[in-house]
C-alpha positions as MATLAB code, in Angstrom:
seq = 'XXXXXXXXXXXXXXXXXXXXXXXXXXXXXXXXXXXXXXXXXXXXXXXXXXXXXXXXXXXXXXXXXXXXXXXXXXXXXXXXXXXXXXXXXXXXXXXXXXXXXXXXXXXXXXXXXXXXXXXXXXXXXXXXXXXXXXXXXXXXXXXXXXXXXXXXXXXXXXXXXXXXXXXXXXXXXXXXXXXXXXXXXXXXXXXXXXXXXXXXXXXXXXXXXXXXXXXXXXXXXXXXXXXXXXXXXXXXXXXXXXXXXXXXXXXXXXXXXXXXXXXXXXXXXXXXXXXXXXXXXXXXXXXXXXXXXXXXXXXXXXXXXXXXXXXXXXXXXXXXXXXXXXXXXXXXXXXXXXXXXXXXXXXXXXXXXXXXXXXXXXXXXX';
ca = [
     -10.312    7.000  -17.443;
      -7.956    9.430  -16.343;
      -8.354   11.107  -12.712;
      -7.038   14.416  -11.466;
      -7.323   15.491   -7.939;
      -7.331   19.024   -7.247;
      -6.090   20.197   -3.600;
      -8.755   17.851   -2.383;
      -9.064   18.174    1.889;
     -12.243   16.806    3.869;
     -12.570   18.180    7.514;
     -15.044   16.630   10.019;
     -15.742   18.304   13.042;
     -13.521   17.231   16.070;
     -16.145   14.881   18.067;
     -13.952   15.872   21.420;
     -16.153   19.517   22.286;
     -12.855   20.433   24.363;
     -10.860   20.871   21.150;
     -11.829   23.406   18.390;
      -9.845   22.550   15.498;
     -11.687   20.491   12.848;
     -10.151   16.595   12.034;
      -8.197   17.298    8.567;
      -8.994   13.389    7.485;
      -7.554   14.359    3.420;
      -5.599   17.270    3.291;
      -4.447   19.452    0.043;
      -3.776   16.002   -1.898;
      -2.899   16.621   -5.786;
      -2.532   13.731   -7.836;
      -3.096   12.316  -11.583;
      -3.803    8.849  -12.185;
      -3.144    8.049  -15.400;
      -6.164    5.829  -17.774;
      -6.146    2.267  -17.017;
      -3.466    2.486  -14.237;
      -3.600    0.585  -10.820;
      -2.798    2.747   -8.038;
      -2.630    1.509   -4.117;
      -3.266    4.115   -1.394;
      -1.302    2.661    1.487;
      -0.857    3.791    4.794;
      -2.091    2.571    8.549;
      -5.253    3.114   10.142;
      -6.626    6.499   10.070;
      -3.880    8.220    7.623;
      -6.991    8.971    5.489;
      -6.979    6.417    2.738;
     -10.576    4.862    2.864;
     -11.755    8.578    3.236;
      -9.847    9.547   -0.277;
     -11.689    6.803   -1.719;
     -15.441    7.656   -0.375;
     -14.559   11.298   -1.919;
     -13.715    9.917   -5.627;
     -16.845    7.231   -5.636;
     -18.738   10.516   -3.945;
     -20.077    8.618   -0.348;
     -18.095   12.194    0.735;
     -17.982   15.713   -0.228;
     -14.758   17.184   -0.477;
     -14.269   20.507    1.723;
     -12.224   22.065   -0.550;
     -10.592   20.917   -3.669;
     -12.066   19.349   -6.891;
     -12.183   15.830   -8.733;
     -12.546   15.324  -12.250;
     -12.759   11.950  -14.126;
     -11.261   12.755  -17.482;
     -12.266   16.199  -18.244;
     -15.811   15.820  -16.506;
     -15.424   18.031  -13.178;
     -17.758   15.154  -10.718;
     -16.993   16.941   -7.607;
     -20.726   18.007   -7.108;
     -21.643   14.369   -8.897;
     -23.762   12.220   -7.074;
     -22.213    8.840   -6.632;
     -25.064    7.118   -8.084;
     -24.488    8.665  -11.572;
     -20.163    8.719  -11.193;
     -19.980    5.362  -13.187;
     -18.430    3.895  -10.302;
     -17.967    0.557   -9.216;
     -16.666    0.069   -5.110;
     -15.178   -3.157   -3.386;
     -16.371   -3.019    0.186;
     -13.790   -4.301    3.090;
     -16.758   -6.862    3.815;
     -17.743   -7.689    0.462;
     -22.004   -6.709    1.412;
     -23.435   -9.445   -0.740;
     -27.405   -9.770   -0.313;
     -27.161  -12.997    1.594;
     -30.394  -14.070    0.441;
     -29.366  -13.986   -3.490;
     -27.667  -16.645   -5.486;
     -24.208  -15.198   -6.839;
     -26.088  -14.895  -10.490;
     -28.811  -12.438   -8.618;
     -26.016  -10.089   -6.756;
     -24.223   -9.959   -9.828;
     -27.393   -8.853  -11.875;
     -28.714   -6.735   -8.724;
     -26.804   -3.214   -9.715;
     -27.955   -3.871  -13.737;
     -31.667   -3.971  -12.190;
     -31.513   -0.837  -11.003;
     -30.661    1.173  -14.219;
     -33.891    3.583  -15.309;
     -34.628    5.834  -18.047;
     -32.034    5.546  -21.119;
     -29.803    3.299  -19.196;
     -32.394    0.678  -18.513;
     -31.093   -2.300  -19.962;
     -32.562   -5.219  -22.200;
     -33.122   -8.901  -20.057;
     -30.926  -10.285  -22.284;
     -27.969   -7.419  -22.033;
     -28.441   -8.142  -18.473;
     -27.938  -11.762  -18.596;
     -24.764  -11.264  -21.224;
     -23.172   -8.287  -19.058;
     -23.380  -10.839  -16.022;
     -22.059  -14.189  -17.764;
     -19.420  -11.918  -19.060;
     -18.623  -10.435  -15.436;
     -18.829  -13.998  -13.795;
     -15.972  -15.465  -16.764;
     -13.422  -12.697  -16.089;
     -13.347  -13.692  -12.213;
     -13.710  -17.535  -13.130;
     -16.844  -18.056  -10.930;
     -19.289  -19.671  -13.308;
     -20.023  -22.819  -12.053;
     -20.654  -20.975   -8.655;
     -23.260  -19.058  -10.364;
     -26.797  -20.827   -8.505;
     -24.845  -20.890   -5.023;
     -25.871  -18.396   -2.137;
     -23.123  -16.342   -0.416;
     -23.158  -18.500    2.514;
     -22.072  -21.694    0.294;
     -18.673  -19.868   -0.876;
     -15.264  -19.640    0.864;
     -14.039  -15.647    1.267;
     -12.296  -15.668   -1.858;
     -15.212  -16.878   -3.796;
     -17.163  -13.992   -2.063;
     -14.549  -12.074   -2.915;
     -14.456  -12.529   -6.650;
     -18.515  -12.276   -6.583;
     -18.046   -8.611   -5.297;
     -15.669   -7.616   -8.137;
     -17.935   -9.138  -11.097;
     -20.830   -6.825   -9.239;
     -18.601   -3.971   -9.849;
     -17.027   -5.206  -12.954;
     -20.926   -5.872  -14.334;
     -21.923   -2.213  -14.655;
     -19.067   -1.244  -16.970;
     -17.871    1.210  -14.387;
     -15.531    3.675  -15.262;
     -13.337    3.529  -12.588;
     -12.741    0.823   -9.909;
     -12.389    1.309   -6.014;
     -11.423   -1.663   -4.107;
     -11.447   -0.643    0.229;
      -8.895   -3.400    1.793;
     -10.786   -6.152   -0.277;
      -8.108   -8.910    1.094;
      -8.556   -8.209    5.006;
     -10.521  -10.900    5.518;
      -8.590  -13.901    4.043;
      -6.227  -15.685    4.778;
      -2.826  -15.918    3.993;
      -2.456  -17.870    1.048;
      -5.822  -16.965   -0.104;
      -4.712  -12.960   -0.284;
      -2.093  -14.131   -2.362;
      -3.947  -15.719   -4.963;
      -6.840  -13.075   -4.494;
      -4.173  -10.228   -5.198;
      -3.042  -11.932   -8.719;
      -6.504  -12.706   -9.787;
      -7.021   -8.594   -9.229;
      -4.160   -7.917  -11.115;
      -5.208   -9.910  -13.866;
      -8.880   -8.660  -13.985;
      -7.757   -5.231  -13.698;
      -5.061   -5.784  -16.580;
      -7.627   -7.096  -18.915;
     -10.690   -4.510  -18.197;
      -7.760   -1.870  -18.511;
      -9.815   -0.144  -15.654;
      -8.462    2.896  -13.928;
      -8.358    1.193  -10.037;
      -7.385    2.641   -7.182;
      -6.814    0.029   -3.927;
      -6.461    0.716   -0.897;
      -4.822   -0.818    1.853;
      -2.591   -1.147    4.858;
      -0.491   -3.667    3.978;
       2.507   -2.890    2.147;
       2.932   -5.969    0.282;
      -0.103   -5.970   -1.003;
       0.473   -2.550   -2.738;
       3.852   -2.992   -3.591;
       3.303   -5.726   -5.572;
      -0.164   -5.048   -7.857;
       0.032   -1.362   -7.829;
       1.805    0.513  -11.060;
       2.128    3.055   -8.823;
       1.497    3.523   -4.605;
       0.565    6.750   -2.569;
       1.831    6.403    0.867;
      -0.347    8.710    3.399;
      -0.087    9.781    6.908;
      -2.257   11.977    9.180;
      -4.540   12.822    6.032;
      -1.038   14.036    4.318;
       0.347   12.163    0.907;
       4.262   11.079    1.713;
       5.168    9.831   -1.009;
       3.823    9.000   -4.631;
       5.949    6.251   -7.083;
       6.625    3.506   -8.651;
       6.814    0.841   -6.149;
      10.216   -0.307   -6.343;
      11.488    3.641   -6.674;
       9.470    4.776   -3.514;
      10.923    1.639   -1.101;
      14.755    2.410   -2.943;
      13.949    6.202   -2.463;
      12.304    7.182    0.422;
      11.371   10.495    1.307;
      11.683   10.433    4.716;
      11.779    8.169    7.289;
       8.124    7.267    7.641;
       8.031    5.909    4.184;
      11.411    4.142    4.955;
       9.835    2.866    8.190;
       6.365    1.683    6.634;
       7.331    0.084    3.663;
       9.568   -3.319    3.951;
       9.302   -6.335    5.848;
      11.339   -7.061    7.720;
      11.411   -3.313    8.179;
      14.427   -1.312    8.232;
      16.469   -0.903   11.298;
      17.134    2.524   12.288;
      20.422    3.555   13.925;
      21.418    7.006   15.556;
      24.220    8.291   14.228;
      26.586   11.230   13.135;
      28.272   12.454   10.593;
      31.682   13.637   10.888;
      34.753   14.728    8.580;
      33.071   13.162    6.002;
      32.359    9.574    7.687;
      29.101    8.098    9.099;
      29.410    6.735   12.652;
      26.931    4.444   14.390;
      27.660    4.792   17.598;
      31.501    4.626   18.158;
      32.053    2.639   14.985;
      32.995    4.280   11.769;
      31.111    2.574    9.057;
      31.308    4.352    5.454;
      32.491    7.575    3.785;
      29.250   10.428    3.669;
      29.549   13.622    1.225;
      27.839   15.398    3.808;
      28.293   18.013    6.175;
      28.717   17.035    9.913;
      25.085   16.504   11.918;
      23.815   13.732   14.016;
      21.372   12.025   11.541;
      19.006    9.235   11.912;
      20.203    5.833    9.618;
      18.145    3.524    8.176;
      19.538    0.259    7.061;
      17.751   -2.140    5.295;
      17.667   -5.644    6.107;
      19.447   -6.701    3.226;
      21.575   -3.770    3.106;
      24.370   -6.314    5.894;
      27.087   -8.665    4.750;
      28.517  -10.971    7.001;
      32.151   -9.622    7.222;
      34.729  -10.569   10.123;
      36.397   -7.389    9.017;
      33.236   -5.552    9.042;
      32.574   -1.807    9.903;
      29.782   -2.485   12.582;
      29.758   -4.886   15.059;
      26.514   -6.504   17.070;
      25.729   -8.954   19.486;
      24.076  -11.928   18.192;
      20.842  -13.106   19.372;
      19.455  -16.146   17.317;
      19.324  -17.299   13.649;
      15.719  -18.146   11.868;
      15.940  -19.982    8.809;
      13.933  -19.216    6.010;
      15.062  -21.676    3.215;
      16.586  -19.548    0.633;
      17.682  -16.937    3.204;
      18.385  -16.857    6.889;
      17.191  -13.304    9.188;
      20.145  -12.747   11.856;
      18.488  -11.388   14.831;
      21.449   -9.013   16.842;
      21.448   -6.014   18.912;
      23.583   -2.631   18.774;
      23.245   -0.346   21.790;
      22.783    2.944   18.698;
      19.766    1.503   16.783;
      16.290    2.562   18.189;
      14.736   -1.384   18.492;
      15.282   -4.340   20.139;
      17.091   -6.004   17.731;
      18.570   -5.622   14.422;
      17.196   -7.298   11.685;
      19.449   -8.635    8.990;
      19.228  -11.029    5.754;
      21.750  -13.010    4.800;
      22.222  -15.975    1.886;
      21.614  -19.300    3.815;
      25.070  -20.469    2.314;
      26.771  -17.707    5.394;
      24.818  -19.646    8.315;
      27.907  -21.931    8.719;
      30.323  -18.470    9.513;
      28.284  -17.525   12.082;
      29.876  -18.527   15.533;
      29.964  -16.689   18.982;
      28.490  -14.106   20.819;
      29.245  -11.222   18.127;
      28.694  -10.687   14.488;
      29.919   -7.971   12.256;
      29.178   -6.718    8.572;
      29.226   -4.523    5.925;
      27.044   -2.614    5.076;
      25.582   -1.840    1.090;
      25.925    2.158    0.606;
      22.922    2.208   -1.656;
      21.077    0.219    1.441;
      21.658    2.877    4.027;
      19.673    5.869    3.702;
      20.137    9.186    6.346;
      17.393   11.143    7.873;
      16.956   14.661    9.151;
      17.412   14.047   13.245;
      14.191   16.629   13.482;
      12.101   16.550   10.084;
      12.969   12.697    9.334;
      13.326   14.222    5.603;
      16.041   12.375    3.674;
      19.318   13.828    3.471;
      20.749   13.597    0.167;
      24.519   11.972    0.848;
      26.850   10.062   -1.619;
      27.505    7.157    0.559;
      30.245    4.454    0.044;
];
């Protein structure tokens, strides 16, 4: 099922009486999900995300703006008859039903010409139970699984009614690390075998970066940036997207650039095709090479090894944190000695920003 937003915005009034101006929570967003797509809308707390997805499973009204699922127009849709199914953050199983009965639960509820047969009922929900591999959990109460089990229980409620689309609301905040991971996959893989339109929303990059076909990244109610994963970290728009997706994140240097070379602080580090401006550089961790002839110079702080790799942890009086972040093959740890390191630095690694706008300058670098 194919969904096209139309200049959607959602305004609450400002709670703070002292301040007229309405809170723009979505604002003009425009956007085409293709059929059968997974798409994560990432961004932190209060960029508007979760309030995107109560407008498209219709918990919200939009302001302005329309939705349509397919060619159906469902702005004025209640949710109830939307053909949705929603992942709540908390999962809000009925405690006092076995996992068979919460799965059932939303079939129950159908009336009229959608009332279904006991027996479609029970086949919908063995069905729904086998794609998230919780069958033998089937006669258990919610208190008797772990948080992924709970987990998967929540998405074979949603998965049971056949929905057209599926909206997931940070459905991995609650576990724990190695749990997310192998939550995340098994979404993947449901969502790759229903073929479901899904739209997931998060906060944590790596969550979205590495199910999603294709992320929005939101601040202040405002889409960023909208890509393929890989594109939008390799591409950034500006330097909030630069800043929010990566881990470690990119370091971020002040800088200028003059007669064609880019200067962190004193040190001349690569040739720009740019004209001269003080810009803002963003260099990703993997962007340095240990080099005793390098083009910037820091002082080193400590080493952490990571197996495969090793993160140097430095300082340079130009970038904007504490320390400088970079990765490095764990076969260099033996060439770094003394107080100072120095690298090169990976032209298609480095990205410039607009000083005021934090827009991305577009610079042949090398």
């Amino acid at each position: 099922m194919k969904i096209v937003l139309q200049n959607l915005t959602k305004r609450f009034p400002n709670r703070n009486k002292s301040v007229r101006e309405d809170v723009i929570a979505v604002n003009n967003f425009n956007f085409e999900i293709p059929d059968g797509k997974l798409i994560g809308l990432l961004g932190p707390s209060g960029c508007g995300k979760s309030t995107a997805l109560n407008l498209l499973c219709g918990l919200l009204k939009p302001t302005t703006g329309k939705i349509f699922f397919g060619d159906d127009d469902v702005t004025g849709v209640p949710a109830e008859k939307r053909g949705v199914g929603f992942v709540f953050q908390n999962y809000a199983l009925y405690p006092h039903l076995t996992v068979h009965e919460n799965i059932l639960f939303p079939l129950q509820n159908f009336k009229g010409k959608d009332k279904l047969s006991k027996e479609e009922m029970l086949r919908r929900a063995k069905e729904a139970a086998e794609l998230v591999q919780i069958s033998s959990l089937m006669e258990r109460k919610p208190s008797e699984l772990s948080g992924g089990q709970q987990q998967r229980v929540a998405i074979a409620r949603a998965l049971v009614k056949m929905p057209r689309i599926l909206l997931l609301d940070e459905p991995l905040s609650n576990l724990d690390a190695r749990l997310r991971l192998q939550t995340r996959e098994e979404i993947r893989r449901i969502q790759r075998e229903t073929k479901i339109t899904t739209v997931f929303v998060t906060h944590d990059q790596d969550e979205a970066m590495s199910i999603s076909d294709e992320i929005v990244v939101m601040k202040d109610g405002v889409v960023q940036q909208i890509g393929q994963p890989q594109y939008v970290y390799d591409h950034p728009a500006n330097l909030f997207v630069a800043k929010f997706l990566g881990t470690p994140p990119i370091n971020v240097f002040d800088g200028y650039v003059k007669g064609g070379r880019l200067f962190i602080g004193s040190e001349n580090v690569m040739a720009a095709g740019c004209p001269d401006q003080n810009v803002s550089v963003g260099i990703r961790p993997e962007g340095f090479t240990l080099d005793k002839n390098g083009s910037i110079t820091c002082r080193l702080s400590g080493v952490e090894v990571m197996g495969r790799d090793i993160t140097v942890v430095s300082a340079n009086s130009a970038c904007e944190a504490a320390s400088v972040r970079s990765i490095i093959s764990a076969e260099n740890l033996a060439a770094i000695n003394g107080d100072t390191v120095r690298f090169s630095l990976k032209p298609d690694k480095v990205f410039l920003f607009n000083k005021e706008t934090g827009a991305v300058i577009g610079c042949e670098l090398n």
